[in-house]
C-alpha positions in Angstrom: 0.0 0.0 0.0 2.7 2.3 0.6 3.6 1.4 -3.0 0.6 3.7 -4.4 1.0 6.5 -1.7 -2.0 5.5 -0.1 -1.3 6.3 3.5 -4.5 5.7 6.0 -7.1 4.8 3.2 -9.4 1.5 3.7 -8.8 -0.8 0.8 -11.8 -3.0 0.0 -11.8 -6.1 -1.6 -14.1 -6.5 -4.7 -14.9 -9.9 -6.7 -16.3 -9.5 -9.9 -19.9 -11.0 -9.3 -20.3 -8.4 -6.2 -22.8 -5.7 -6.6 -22.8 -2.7 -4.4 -25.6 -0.5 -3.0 -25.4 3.1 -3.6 -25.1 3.9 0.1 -22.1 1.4 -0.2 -19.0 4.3 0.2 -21.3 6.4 2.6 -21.8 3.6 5.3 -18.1 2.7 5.0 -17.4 6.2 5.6 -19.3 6.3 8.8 -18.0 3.2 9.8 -14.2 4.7 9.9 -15.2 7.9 11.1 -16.9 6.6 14.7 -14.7 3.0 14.4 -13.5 4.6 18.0 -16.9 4.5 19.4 -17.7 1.1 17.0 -14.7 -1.0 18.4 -11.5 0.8 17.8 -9.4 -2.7 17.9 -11.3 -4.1 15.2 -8.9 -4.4 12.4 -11.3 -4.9 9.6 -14.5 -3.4 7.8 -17.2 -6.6 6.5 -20.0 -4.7 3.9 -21.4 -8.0 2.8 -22.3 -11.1 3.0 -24.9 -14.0 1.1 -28.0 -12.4 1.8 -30.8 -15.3 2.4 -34.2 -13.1 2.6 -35.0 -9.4 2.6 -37.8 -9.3 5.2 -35.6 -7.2 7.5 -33.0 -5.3 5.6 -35.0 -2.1 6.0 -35.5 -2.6 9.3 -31.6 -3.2 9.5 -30.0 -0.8 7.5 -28.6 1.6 10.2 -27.4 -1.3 12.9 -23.7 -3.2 12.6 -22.4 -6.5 14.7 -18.9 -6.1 16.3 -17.6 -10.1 16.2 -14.5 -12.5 15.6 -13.7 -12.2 11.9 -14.8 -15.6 10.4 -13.7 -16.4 6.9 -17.3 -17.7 5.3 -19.2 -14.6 7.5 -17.3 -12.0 6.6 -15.0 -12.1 3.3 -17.1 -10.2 1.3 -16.8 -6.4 0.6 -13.9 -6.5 3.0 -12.3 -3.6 4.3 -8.9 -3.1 5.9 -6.0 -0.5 6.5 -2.5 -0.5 6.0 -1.7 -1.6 9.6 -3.6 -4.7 9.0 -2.2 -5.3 5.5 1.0 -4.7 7.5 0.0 -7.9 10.2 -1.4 -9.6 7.3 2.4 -9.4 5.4 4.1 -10.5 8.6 2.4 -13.6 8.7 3.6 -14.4 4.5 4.9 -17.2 4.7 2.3 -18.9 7.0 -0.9 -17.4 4.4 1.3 -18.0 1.2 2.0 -22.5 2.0 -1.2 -23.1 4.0 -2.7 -25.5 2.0 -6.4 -24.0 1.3 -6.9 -22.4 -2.5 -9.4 -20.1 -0.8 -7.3 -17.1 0.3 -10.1 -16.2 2.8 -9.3 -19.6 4.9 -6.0 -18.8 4.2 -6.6 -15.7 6.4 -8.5 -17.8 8.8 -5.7 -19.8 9.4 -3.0 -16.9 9.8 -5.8 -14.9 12.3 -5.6 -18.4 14.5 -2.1 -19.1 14.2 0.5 -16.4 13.5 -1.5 -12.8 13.9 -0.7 -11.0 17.5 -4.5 -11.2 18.5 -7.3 -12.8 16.4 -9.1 -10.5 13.5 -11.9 -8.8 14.7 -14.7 -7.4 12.5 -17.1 -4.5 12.5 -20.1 -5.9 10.0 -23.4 -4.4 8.3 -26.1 -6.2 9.3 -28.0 -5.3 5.9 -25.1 -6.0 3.1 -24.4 -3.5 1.2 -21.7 -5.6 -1.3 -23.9 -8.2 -2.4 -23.5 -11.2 -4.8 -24.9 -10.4 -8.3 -27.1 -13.4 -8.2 -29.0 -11.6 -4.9 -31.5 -9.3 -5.9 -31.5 -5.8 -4.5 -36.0 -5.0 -3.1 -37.2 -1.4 -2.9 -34.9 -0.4 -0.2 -33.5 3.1 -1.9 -35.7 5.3 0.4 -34.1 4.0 3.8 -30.4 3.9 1.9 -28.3 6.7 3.4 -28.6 6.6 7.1 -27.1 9.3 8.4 -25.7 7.0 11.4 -25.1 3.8 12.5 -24.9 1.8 15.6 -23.8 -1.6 17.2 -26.0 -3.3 18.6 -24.1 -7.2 18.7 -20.9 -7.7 20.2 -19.6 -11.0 20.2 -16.6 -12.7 21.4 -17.6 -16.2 20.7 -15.5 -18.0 17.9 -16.9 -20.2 15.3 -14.7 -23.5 14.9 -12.4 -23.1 11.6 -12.5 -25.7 8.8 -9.6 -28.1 8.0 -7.2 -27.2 4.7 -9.5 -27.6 1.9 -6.1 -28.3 -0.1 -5.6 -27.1 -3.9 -2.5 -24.9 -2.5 0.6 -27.7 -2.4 2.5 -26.2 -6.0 5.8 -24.5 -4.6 4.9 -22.2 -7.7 1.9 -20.7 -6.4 4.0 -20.6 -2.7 6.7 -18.3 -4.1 4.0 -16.2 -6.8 2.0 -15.4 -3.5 5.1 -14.5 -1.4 6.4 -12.1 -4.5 3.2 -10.1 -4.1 3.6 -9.8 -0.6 6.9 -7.8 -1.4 6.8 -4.5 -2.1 8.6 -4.3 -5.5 10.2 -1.2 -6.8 9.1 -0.6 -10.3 12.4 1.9 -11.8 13.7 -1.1 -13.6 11.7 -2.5 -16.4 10.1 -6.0 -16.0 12.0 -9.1 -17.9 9.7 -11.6 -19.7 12.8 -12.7 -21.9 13.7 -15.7 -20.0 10.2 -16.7 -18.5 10.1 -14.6 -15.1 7.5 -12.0 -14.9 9.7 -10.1 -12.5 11.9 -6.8 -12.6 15.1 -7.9 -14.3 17.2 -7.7 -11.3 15.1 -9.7 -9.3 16.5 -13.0 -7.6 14.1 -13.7 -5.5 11.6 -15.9 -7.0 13.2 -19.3 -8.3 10.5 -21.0 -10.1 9.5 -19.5 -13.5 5.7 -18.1 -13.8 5.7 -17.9 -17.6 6.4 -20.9 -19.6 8.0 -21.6 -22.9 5.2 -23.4 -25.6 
């Protein structure tokens, strides 16, 4: 992140099947604003989840739940900050050979295991990053609270899942351990001989390009 200058902005993570509401950047907004008064140690931002009925999204649209961060609860429309990307690099080498191809137990797995205390989340109890597939009711008129508030706070931790496996190539290892560098881009990158790296780069041993 200190790559691209970005100092104390929230990245969020986007797939490309997630649709957001248009209130999405207005309630993270609020949430980093009063994240003091929400739960100041929580080290990430949840604005979605797999929505299974509408009945009381309008009736939810202003509250959040402050909980454990739990990889199939809380990976969508996630938010963090440098300081957790900064925990998150720490733990490299733990994320990047953990045997799960889903990155999100990946995370699970370092927040358990290697992370100085265990992720905790600040979450929207109406979604507003949703999967494309959800449809999005006649809510636009309660859209734009102008504040939110907590109102669950839960220490209690779901049980994790065992490696789902998928992750055991030594390639993929060293790919995800390059990107957790922060390269220097003043030297062009060399695809002559296969390596999608910056030609003075010795770091990575395995090829990512390959020869037909």
């Amino acid at each position: 992140m200190a790559r691209y200058e970005l100092g104390d902005a929230w990245v969020v993570l986007l797939e490309e099947d997630h649709y957001v509401a248009p209130d999405f950047l207005h309630v993270l907004k609020l949430i980093i604003e009063n994240k003091k008064k929400f739960c100041e140690a929580c080290q990430v931002i949840s604005l979605g989840f797999y929505l299974k009925q509408y009945r009381s999204y309008q009736d939810d649209i202003t509250l959040l739940g402050v909980h454990p961060w739990f990889s199939s609860k809380h990976n969508m429309g996630m938010a963090f900050d440098a300081s957790t990307w900064q925990l998150i690099k720490n733990c490299s080498r733990e994320f990047c050979t953990y045997d799960d191809y889903n990155w999100d137990w990946s995370l699970m797995h370092i927040s358990m295991k290697c992370l100085p205390s265990k992720l905790r989340v600040i979450a929207v109890k109406a979604p507003r990053v949703l999967h494309a597939q959800d449809l999005f009711l006649r809510v636009s008129e309660r859209l734009f609270p102008s504040s939110l508030r907590v109102v669950e706070n839960s220490r209690r931790m779901l049980k994790p899942s065992k490696e789902n496996g998928g992750w055991g190539d030594l390639r993929d290892h060293e790919l995800c351990l390059n990107n957790s560098r922060t390269a220097s881009l003043r030297h062009p990158l060399d695809f002559r001989n296969g390596f999608a790296f910056e030609a003075n780069a010795t770091n990575v041993s395995h090829p990512i390009i390959f020869s037909l």
